[in-house]
N, C-alpha and C positions, 0 to 999 in steps of 0.2 A: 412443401415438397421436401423429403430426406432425400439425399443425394450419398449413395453410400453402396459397398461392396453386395454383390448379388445376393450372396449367403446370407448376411444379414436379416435379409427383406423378414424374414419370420421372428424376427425380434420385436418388429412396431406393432400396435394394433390393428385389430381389422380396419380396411381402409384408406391406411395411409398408404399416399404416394411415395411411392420409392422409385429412385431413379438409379439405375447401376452405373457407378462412374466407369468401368472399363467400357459400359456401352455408346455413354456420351464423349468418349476417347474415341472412339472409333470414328464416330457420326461428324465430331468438331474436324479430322485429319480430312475429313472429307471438304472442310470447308474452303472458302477463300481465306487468304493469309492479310487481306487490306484491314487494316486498322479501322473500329467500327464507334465513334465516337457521337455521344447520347446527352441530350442538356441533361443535369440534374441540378433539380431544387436545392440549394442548401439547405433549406430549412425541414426538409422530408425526413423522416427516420432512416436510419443509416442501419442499425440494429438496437434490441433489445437487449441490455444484459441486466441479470437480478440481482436484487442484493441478495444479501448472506441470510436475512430471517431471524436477527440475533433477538430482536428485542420484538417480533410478531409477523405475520405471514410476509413472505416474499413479495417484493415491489419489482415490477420491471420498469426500468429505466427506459427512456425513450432516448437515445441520442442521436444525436443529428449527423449528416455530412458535416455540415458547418462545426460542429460539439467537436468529431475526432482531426480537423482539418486545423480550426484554435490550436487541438491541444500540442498535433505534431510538431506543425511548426513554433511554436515556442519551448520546446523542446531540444528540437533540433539546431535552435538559434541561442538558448541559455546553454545547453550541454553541448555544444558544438559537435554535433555529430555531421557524419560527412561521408561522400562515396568510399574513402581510405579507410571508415573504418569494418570493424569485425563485431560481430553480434553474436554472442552466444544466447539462445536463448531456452533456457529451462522451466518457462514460467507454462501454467495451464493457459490458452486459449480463450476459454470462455470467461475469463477474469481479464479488468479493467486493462491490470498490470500490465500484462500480457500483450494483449491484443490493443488497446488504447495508447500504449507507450512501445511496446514492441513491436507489434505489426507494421503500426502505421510510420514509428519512426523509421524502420526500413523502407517501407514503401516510397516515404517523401524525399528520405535521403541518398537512397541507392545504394545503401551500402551491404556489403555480404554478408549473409544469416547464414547462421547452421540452426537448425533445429531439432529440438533434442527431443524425446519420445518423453521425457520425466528428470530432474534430479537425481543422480543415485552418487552418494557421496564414494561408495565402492569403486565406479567408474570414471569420477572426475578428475582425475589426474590425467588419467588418458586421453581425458576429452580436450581439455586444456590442451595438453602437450600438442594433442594433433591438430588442431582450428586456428587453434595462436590465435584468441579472441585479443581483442582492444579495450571491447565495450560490453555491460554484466550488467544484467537487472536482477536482482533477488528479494527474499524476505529473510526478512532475522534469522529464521531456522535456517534458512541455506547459510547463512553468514558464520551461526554458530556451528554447524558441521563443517564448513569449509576450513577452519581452525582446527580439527582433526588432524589436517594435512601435514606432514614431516615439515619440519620447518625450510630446508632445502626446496621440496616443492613450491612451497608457498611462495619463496623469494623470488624462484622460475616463473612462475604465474606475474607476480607482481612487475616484473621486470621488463614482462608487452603488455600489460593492462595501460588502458588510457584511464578509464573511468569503472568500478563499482557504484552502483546505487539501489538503496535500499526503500521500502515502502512495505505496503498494506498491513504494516502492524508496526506498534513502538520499537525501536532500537537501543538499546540499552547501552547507555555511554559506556556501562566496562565490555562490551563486546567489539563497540566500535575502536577504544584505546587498542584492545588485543588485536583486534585485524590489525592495524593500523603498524604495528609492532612488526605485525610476522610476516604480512604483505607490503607493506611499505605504504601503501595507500591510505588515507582517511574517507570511508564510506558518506557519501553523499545521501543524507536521507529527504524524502522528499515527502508530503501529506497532500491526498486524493479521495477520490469515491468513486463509487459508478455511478452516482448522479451527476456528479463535475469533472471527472477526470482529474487534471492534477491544478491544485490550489494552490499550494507555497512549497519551495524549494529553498535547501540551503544552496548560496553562492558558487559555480564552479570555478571561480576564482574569487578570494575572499576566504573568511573564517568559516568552517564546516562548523559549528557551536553540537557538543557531543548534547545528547538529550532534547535538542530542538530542532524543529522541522524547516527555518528558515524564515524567508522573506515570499511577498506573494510573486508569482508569475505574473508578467507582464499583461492587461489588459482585466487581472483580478483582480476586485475591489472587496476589501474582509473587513466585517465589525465584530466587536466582542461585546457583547449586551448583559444587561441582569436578567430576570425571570420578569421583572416589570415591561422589558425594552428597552432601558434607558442603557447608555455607554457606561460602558467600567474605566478604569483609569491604568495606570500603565502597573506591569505585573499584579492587576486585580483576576482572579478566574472568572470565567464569564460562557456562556453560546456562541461558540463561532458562525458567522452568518459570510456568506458571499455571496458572489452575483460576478459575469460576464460571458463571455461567448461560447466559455467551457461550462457551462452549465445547461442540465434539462431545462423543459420549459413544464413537460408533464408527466407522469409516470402511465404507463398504457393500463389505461380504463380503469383509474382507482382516483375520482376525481375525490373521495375523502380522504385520501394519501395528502392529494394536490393542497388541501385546504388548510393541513396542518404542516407541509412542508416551507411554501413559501407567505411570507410577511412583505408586503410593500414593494414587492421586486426582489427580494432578498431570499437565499434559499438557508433554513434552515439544517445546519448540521448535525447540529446532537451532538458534536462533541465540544468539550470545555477545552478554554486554551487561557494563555494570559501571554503579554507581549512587552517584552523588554522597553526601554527606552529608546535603545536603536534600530529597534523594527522587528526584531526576530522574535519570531512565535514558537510556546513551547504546549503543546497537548497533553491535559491533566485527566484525559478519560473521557468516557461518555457521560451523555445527561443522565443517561439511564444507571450508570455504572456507580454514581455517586453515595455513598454510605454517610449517613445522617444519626450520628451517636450524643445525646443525649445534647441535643441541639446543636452541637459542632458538624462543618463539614469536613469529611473524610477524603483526600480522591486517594483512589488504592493506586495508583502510578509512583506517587509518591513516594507510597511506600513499597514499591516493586523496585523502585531502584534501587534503594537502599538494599535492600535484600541481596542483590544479586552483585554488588559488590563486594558482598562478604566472601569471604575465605570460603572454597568447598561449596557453595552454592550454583546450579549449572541454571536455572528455571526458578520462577516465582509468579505466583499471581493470586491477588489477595479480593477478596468479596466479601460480602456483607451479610449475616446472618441475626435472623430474629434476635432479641434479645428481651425479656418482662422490662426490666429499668431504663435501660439505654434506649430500648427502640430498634439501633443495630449495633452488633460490634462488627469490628474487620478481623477476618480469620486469613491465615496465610499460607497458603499447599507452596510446597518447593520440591524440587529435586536435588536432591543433596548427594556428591562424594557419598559422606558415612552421618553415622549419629551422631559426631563431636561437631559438624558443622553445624547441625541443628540445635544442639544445645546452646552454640555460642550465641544464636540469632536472641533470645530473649532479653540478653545483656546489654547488644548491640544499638536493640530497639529501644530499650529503656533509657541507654545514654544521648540518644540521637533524634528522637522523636517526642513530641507531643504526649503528654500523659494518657489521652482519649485516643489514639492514635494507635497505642501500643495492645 
């Protein structure tokens, strides 16, 4: 059933049920007001949400009651969130982000939400000014526009913020040092999926480590494997694998998804990671992202940071193109100030990197 404004109804295909909410407004005022409370399963679907499709057709996720109930409360108990605080939220709805850390942290915590229709860096000041948010979920891009801001703003914001934190794409330590600069805060980045919801967090007390994702969430258990299955050893890159309460169990009706997802109890990520000595994990890319140059391996992260530390560089992301002798090279699209930034990047790259690399 869509549940959506009357006008609409001639958008869906023939057939679908459409329900006008102004009409179910009317019909519910009519009802009683007693509190109507229903067993539910934990382990029952709670909702579907899809991946992204990056690497082959769209998976729906099956998550559970129990999936967003793990993730809130461990959320709400590592980032201490609470009735006091303030929630701005700008994230899209039908994403993990959003709805898996956003909704439900409000839900669980009671704390007050504004919700915003989208992002518009044009209007964020005034948003700020007027909600006097606490608490900020974003992505990179929101983080690097929000660095637009006059530096005065910025300081204003920073000064009721409790917490930023950042997710669903790498964060790039020279963005996190400049927020950090102009808002006073150190962005909290955190690594998730829509099949697990959230898997490791840097410490909300403790070292936020710039370019690494943290330590795992309590009740996550992560290995890092070869392509054999065997364990790698400490800073070796490897398959991130997990398993606990924040995880699917199946994705809806793709039981050959299922079969190359999970190994032994363990759900298979796809992305590579390696892990310090003292626990903290840093993401070197996807399996699939991996460039394989004349038997060397490549991860383009690597060399995306590097990039985007240079002078005059706003953007970078580097991929892998055919090559007769090599097999692949890695090519590198940026967004650059001017052309003097891009000319320096060759120099940069030859003193700082790997010869197959460059």
């Amino acid at each position: 059933v869509v549940v959506a404004e009357d006008a609409a109804a001639a958008l869906f295909p023939a057939g679908t049920r459409v329900w006008d909410v102004d009409g179910l407004a009317r019909d519910a005022s009519g009802e009683s007001e007693a509190v109507v409370r229903r067993t539910i399963d934990g382990d029952a679907a709670a909702a579907i949400v899809y991946t992204s499709g990056t690497t082959g057709r769209s998976k729906g996720a099956v998550l559970t009651h129990n999936n967003f109930l793990a993730n809130g409360v461990s959320l709400a108990a590592c980032w201490r969130i609470t009735s006091d605080d303030r929630y701005l939220a700008v994230l899209p709805l039908f994403h993990v982000h959003g709805l898996g850390n956003g909704i439900v942290s409000w839900l669980i915590t009671g704390c007050r939400m504004r919700l915003a229709e989208r992002f518009d860096i044009t209007r964020a000041a005034a948003v700020f000014d007027a909600f006097r948010p606490t608490l900020f979920f974003g992505v990179p891009t929101v983080y690097v526009r929000l660095l637009e801001l006059p530096g005065e703003v910025a300081a204003r914001i920073g000064q009721r913020m409790r917490l930023f934190v950042c997710g669903s794409a790498p964060l790039s330590a020279a963005t996190l040092e400049a927020f950090r600069a102009r808002f006073g805060h150190t962005i909290l980045e955190r690594y998730g999926m829509s099949e697990t919801l959230m898997n490791i967090g840097n410490p909300y007390e403790g070292e936020r480590r710039p370019g690494c994702v943290g330590l795992p969430f309590p009740g996550v258990s992560t290995r890092i494997v070869a392509a054999d299955g065997s364990e790698v050893g400490v800073d070796e890159v490897g398959e991130l694998l997990v398993r606990g309460p924040n995880v699917i169990r199946h994705y809806w009706r793709r039981p050959d998804a299922d079969a190359e997802a999970f190994v032994d109890g363990w759900f298979r990520t796809g992305d590579l990671a390696k892990r310090s000595a003292d626990g903290y994990y840093t993401l070197c890319g996807r399996r699939s992202d991996l460039i394989i140059s004349g038997g060397f391996n490549i991860y383009p992260r690597e060399i995306e940071e590097l990039l985007l530390e240079c002078a005059g560089i706003r953007e970078a992301v580097v991929v892998g193109v055919p090559d007769e002798r090599r097999g692949e090279l890695p090519v590198a699209y940026v967004v650059a100030d001017d052309e003097g930034a891009v000319a320096a990047l060759g120099e940069t790259c030859r003193t700082q990197l790997a010869s197959f690399k460059v």
